[in-house]
N, C-alpha and C positions, 0 to 999 in steps of 0.2 A: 504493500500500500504506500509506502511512505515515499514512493520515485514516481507514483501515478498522480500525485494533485494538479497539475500540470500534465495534460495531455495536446499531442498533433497528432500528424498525418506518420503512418508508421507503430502508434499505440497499440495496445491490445487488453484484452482482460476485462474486471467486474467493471470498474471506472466506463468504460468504452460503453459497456453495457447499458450502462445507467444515464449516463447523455443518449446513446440511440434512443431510448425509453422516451427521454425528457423528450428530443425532437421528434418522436413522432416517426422516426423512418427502420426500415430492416435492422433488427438486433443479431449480431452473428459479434460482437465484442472485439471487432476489427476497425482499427481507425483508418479508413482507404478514402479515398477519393473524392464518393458518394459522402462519404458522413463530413469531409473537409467543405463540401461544397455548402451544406445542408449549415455546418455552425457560421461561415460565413456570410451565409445567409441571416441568419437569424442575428448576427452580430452587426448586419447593416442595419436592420429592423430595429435595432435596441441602442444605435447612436454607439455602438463600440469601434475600436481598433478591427476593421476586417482581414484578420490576419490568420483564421482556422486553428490557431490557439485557444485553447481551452484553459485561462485560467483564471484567479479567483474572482476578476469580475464581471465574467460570462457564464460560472458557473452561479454569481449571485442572482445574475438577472436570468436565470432559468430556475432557482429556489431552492439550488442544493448545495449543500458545503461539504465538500468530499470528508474532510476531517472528521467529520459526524459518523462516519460511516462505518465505523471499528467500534462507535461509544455502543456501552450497555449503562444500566442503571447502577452497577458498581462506582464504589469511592473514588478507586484509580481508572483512571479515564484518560486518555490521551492531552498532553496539553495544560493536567495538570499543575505542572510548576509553574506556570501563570497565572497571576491573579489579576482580575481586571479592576480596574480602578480608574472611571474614565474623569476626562474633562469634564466638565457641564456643556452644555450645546449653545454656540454660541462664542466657546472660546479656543477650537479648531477652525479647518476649513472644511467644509461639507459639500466635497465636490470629488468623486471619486476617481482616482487613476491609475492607471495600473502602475506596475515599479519594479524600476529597472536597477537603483541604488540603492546603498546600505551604507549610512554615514553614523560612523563615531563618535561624542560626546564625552566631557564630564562637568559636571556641574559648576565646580571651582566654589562648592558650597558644603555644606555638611550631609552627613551619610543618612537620613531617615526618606526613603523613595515617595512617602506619603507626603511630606511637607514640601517636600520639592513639588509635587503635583498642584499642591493645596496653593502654593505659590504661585505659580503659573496662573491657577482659577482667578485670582483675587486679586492680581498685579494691574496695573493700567496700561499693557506695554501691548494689548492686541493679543492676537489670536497666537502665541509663543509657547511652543511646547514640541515634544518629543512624541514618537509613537509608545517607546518603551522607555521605562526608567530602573536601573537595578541600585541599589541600596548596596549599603558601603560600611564598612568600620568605622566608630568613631577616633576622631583624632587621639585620644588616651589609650584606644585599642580594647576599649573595658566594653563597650557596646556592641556587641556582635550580633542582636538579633533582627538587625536587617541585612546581614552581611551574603550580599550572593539573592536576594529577594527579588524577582523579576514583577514589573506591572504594567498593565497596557493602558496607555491612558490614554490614545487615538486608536481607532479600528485601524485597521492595516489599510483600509480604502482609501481613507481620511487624510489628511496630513498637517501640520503645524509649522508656524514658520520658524524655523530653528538654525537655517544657515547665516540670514543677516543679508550685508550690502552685496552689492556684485554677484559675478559667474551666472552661469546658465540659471534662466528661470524654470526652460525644461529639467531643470535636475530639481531643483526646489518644489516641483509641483512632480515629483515623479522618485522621491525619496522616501524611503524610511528611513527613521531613524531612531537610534539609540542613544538613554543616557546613562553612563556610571557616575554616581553618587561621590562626589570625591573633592577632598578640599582643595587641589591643584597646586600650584607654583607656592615654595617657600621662601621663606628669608631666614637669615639665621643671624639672630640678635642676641649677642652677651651671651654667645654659646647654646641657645634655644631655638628651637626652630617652629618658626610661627607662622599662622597662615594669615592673609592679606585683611582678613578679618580679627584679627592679632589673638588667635585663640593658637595654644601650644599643642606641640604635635611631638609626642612619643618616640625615642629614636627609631624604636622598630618598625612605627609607622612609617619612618620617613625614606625614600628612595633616590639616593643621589647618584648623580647622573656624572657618565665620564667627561662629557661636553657640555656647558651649557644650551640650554635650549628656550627659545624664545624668551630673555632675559633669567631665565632662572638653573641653577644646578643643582636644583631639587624639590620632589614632588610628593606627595602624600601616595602611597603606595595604592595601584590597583591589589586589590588583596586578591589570592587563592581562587576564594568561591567568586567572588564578580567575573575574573576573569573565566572560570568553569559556566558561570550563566551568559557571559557574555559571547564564549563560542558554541553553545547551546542554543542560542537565541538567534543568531546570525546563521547556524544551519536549518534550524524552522524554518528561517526565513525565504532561507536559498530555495529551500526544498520548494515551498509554497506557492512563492513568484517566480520559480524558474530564473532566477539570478547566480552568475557564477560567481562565487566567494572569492575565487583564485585571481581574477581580476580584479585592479586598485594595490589597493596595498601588498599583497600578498607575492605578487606580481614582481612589483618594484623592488621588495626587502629580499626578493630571490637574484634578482640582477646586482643586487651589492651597491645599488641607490639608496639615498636617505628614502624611505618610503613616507615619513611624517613630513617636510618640506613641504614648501606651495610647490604646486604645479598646475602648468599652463593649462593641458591638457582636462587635466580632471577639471581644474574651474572652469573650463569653457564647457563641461559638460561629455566631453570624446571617452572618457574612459568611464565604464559603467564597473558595476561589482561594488566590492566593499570600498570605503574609502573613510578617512577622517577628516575634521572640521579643521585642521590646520593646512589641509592639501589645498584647502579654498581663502583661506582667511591668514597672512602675515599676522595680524595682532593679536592672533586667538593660539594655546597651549594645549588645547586640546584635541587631540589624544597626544599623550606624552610617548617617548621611546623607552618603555621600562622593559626589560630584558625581559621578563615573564609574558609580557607584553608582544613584543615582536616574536618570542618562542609558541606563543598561543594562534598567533597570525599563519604563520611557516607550517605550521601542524593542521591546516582546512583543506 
């Protein structure tokens, strides 16, 4: 199941099945020709991409969510390490698109995923938020029970504006994104290492970096479990949308390129896949190059 949510021309199997059903034409569980022509069709009808791709927002406007398809009425269900926790309506964009990107975030604030969201709701700055937000250690390291905690607080359809000034608007309207919960860039005062909100940070918490980056040489650590939710969350993803992980960063940190650096390409939009908010933005540190970091990237 989990390589079918995402069907073309070529597919086969129960999936294949269940769109012939939906449209209405011969059931034999073969995605041929006949059935590319039939979703294309129905995908002019319904103001989509006519493209004979089947994915999550042509299986929406046909009423079925492949994902559903394995759930029984048991506790463990598919997906559950998700918890949903949305925005209020009204502080997304509610204009559905399909997605082709997956960019990286971190807050540059404190580890609780719920008050980050809570913030977002209530701030005056517009419709600013993430699809997903993961929770994070607190800076003393004594707080651990949102460490590694995933929440979706835009549907996957939906999006938020979360990149900022410049680059492709096509990538802004056609991203998901991700936030890890994290205090960001240190300073280290009288031997204490502080964060820009001048709260102290634990040595263990703290990740110093061989190079400077984006003024700082040092960063409040992605912990363990963030970074285990966070390639968990980004292969959901891949799977869902038909997005290749391996492209963007993954890509670049194999050619022996700064993979975290602005580049041209990705802000103009040319390179799709995973990618982070510093590929787009000089004055932004997020995503940092923290070794656990680029070792969890190399490993998708």
């Amino acid at each position: 199941m989990k390589k079918q949510m995402v069907i073309k021309n070529g597919s086969h199997g129960e999936l294949v099945k269940i769109l012939q059903e939906l449209l209405k034409i011969k059931v034999d569980g073969i995605f041929g020709e006949n059935t590319r022509k039939s979703v294309i069709y129905f995908q002019k009808k319904n103001n989509l991409i006519s493209d004979g791709v089947v994915g999550p927002l042509t299986w929406k406007k046909l009423g079925f969510d492949p994902l559903e398809l394995n759930l029984d009425t048991d506790r463990e269900v598919y997906e559950n390490w998700i918890e949903t926790y949305h925005l209020p309506p009204g502080q997304y964009i509610n204009k559905e698109t399909s997605k082709q990107y997956i960019m990286l975030h971190h807050t540059a604030g404190r580890h609780n995923p719920y008050k980050t969201i809570d913030h977002w709701a209530n701030d005056n700055r517009g419709r600013v938020g993430t699809n997903y937000v993961i929770g994070g250690r607190s800076t003393d390291g004594r707080d651990l029970q949102f460490d590694g905690k995933i929440l979706r607080s835009i549907n996957d359809e939906y999006y938020g504006w979360h990149i900022g000034p410049g680059g492709s608007f096509y990538m802004k309207e056609h991203s998901l994104s991700i936030e890890l919960c994290n205090a960001g860039g240190l300073k280290n005062i009288n031997g204490v290492w502080k964060t820009w909100f001048n709260e102290e940070v634990r040595d263990n918490e703290v990740s110093v970096q061989k190079h400077q980056f984006r003024g700082y040489r040092a960063f409040q650590k992605y912990s363990d479990e963030q970074l285990k939710s966070t390639k968990a969350t980004c292969l959901f993803l891949a799977n869902k949308h038909n997005i290749d992980i391996r492209e963007g960063l993954h890509n670049i940190l194999k050619s022996n390129k700064n993979a975290f650096e602005f580049n041209e390409d990705i802000y103009n939009g040319k390179i799709k896949g995973l990618i982070s908010h510093t590929n787009v933005r000089t004055d932004k540190s997020d995503i940092f190059p923290q070794d656990e970091m680029v070792d969890m990237l190399l490993s998708l």
